[in-house]
C-alpha positions, 0 to 999 in steps of 0.5 A: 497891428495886423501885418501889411502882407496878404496870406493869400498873395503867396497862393497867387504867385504860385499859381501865376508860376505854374501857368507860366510854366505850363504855358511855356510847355505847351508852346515848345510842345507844339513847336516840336509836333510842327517841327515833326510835321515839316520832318515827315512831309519833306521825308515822305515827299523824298520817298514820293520821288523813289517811287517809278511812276510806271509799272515795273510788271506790264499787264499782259490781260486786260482788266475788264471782262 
């Protein structure tokens, strides 16, 4: 008698782990870069705020000749 497992069926769970696996990775890698974006976009909106919305050096000439 031939046995009733398929030889090939260990091959698909195998496959089926791996793409498990590397979907799992590629979803908490994204989640990480968006979780970076909101870091940088509220870091950089707080150095927005630093920055004086006037000239600290007033221009003494005008620019156009």
């Amino acid at each position: 008698m031939v046995p009733s497992t398929d030889p090939g069926n260990t091959g698909d769970q195998i496959t089926a782990v791996i793409t498990a696996v590397a979907v799992f990775s590629g979803l908490s890698c994204l989640a990480v870069v968006i979780i970076g974006g909101f870091i940088t976009a509220d870091a950089a909106k707080d150095g927005i705020k630093q920055i004086p919305m006037e000239s600290p050096i007033p221009i003494e000439a005008p620019l156009t000749p």
